[in-house]
C-alpha positions, 0 to 999 in steps of 0.5 A: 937754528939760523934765524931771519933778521929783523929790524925797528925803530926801537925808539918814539917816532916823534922828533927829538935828538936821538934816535934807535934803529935795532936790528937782530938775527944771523945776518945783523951785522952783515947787513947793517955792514951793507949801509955803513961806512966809518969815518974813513969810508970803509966799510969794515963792521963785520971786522969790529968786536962784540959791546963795541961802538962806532962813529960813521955814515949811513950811505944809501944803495948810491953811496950817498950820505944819508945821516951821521951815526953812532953804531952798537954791535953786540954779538950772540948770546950776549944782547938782549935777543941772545942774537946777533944785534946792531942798534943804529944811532941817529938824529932823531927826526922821523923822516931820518929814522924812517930812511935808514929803517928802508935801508936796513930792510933794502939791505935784507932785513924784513920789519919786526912785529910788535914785541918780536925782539923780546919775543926771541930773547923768551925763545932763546931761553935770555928771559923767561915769561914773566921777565918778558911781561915785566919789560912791557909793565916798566914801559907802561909803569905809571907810578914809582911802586908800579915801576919798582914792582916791574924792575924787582919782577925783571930781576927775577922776583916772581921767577925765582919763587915760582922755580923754588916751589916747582922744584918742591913740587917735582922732588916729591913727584919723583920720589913717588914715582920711584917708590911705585916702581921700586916700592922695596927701596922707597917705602911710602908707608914708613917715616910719617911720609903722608905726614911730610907731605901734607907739612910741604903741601899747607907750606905751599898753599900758604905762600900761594895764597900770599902770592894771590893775596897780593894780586888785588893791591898789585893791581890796583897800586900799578894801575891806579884804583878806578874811581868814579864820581856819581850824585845828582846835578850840581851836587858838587861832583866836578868841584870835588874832580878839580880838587882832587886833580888841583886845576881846574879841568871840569866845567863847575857852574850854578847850572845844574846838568853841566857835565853831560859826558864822562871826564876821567884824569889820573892824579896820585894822592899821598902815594895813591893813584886815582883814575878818576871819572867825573861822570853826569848828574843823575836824575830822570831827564826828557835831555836825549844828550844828558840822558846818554850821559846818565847813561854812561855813568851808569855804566862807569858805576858797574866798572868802578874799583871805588865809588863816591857818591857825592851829596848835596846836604843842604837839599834833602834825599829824594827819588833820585838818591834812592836810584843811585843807591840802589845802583852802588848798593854792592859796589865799594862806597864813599858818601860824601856828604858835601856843601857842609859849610852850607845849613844842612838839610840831611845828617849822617844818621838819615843818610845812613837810614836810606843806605840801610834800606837799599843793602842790608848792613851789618847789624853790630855795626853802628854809625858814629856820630864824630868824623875822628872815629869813622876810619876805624869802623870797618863796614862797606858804604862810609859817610864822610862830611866834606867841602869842595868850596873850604877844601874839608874832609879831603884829608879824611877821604884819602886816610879812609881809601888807604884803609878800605884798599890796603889796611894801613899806609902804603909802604913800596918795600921789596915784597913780591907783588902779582899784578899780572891777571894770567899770573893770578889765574894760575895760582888759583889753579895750581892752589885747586890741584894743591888742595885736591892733593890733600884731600887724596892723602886725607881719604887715602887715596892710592899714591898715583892720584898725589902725583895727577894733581901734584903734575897739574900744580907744577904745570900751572906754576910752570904757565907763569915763567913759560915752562909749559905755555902754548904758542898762542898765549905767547903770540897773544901775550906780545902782541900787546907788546910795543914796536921795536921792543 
């Protein structure tokens, strides 16, 4: 099937030293040979073997010089789009890119759309969906698990468990299958075969289930865990923002009420990333501005992965706590009783009492009374003593958060890891069909019921790698995509 060509810059359209126009389909090399000359002026690109590299001009429709380049040609199926492909090297100056960009398309090609190029090596069968997903996660990697998650998963980590299941999937589909129509040659009653399929179904289930498992601590390692700071005015939550971040980059007065709006920085802690968000101290206010901010914070709480709640403990709980925890009763919590170098107003145990009155804790659990013993109880809401001014209590928060979000240390080793959303969907979905396949077998069922839900199982692993996907998810998924790749 003859394709049209297209072409973009593949690289940043800010100045630097070099820069990649890419151009794909039938006619690459053909109309890159339109604008380009060799050292010698001749024009002979079409002539040149594929993985090749060539010094020479980009001339316009007058044969006048436009820049000096360095000219890839990688001829089909063996380039990135599985298509004929041409990558022009030039200075990188935006102006520069953008001319010989007009040029290429003068010359017959036409623009690319956001994420096209990988878009045709899904198409053309070079990728599959998830390696195409995984190329956008490494462009967007913001820290080296989540970059190293993306290469294993471009390797063919997720594709490769996907296949290998669906293909136990299908074998026992087809054996079905055959055994309804030839019951004389395959017999479904004899052998324990129920027995067999129950055993490859439970086998399944749990690596699904592994797989779902991991989405959470995917997710949260790859993009960082949202945490946002809340407490009352002047309780120390900008102090504990520049601490976090090690510079100064919230407003810390005597005044109470400085921070009006939200502040969010991303920091990486003992291998952790945080995107944090200082957020305005909340209390009643007549302040039409800081009432916004209070506002927003609230809003900031509703979307929070982890939530600190910032105390004062030299100023007793008023009204004003009561609200905020009220507000974060179900949310995942660290209280940090701050100021501790000051006299303390409040204890953990009074802390505590108010925290019980707004959610309903475990009864067996009980507050202990020294820091050393807190990591190792395992309830929601946690009471930790620190102090922004004498740097106290941070090394306990960071142990705490590792144990909240991922039982222990975090080690980046070569386990498979979903972090894609659509990915973890449907794996909750083909885990459903599983279990209904189960069920059928355990209320015996006739066997054409198996092979219903065994379909639909194989169909949602099949979502994941692209083997049964509408056009419009694919449209949708690299749209989201990077011009130029």
């Amino acid at each position: 099937m003859k394709t049209d060509t297209i072409a973009a810059i593949a690289t940043a359209m800010s100045d630097s030293g070099i820069g990649i126009v890419r151009i794909s389909g039938d006619d690459a090399v053909i109309i890159v040979d339109r604008i380009y000359r060799n050292a010698k002026g001749d024009r002979i690109l079409t002539k040149y073997h594929s993985h090749t590299i060539h010094y020479g001009f980009v001339v316009d429709e007058d044969e006048k010089i436009v820049d000096e380049v360095m000219v890839s040609v990688m001829k089909a199926p063996r380039s990135y789009t599985a298509e004929d492909t041409v990558e022009i090297n030039c200075h990188g100056g935006v102006l520069i890119m953008r001319k010989i960009l007009e040029l290429v398309m003068w010359a017959g090609a036409r623009l690319a759309e956001p994420g096209e190029f990988t878009k045709r090596a899904f198409l053309n069968g070079r990728i599959d969906l998830s390696k195409a997903e995984a190329v956008m996660d490494i462009i967007h990697a913001k820290n080296e698990f989540s970059l190293q998650s993306s290469v294993r998963q471009l390797k063919g980590s997720v594709s490769d468990m996907i296949k290998k299941m669906r293909a136990e999937i299908i074998h026992e589909i087809a054996f079905i299958e055959s055994a309804l129509d030839d019951p004389e040659h395959f017999d479904l009653e004899s052998e324990g075969y129920q027995e067999k399929l129950l055993l490859m179904i439970s086998q399944l289930q749990k690596r699904i289930e592994s797989l779902i498992q991991s989405a959470d601590n995917g997710k949260i390692l790859s993009e960082g865990i949202r945490t946002v700071i809340v407490g009352k005015p002047n309780a120390g939550k900008s102090s504990l923002l520049n601490e976090l971040v090690g510079e100064e980059r919230a407003i810390v007065t005597d005044i109470a009420g400085t921070t009006r709006d939200i502040l969010e920085e991303t920091v990486s802690i003992d291998g952790i990333v945080f995107r944090i968000l200082d957020t305005a101290g909340i209390r009643f206010t007549e302040d039409v501005v800081e009432k916004i901010g209070v506002d927003r914070a609230k809003k900031a709480v509703e979307e929070a992965d982890l939530v600190l709640y910032v105390i004062d403990s030299s100023v007793p709980l008023d009204d004003n706590d009561k609200e905020i925890l009220e507000m974060i009763k179900d949310k995942n919590v660290l209280i940090l009783l701050n100021k501790s170098d000051l006299s303390p107003k409040i204890t953990e145990e009074s802390v505590y009492m108010a925290v019980s009155d707004a959610r309903k804790f475990d009864e067996s659990l009980d507050l202990p009374d020294r820091r050393e013993e807190q990591s190792d109880v395992k309830y929601k809401n946690r009471i930790i003593r620190t102090s922004t001014k004498e740097k106290d209590g941070i090394e306990l928060f960071v142990k705490t958060v590792k144990e909240m979000f991922f039982h222990g240390d975090i080690v980046y080793n070569d386990e498979v890891y979903i972090t894609n959303v659509r990915h973890k969907e449907a794996l909750q979905e083909a885990y459903g069909s599983l279990i209904q396949v189960k069920e059928s077998i355990v209320s015996k069922m006739p066997e054409d019921f198996y092979t219903i839900d065994l379909m639909n199982a194989y169909g949602k692993l099949g979502l994941i790698i692209g083997e049964a996907v509408e056009d419009d998810l694919v449209n949708e998924i690299f749209s989201k995509f990077c011009m130029g790749k």
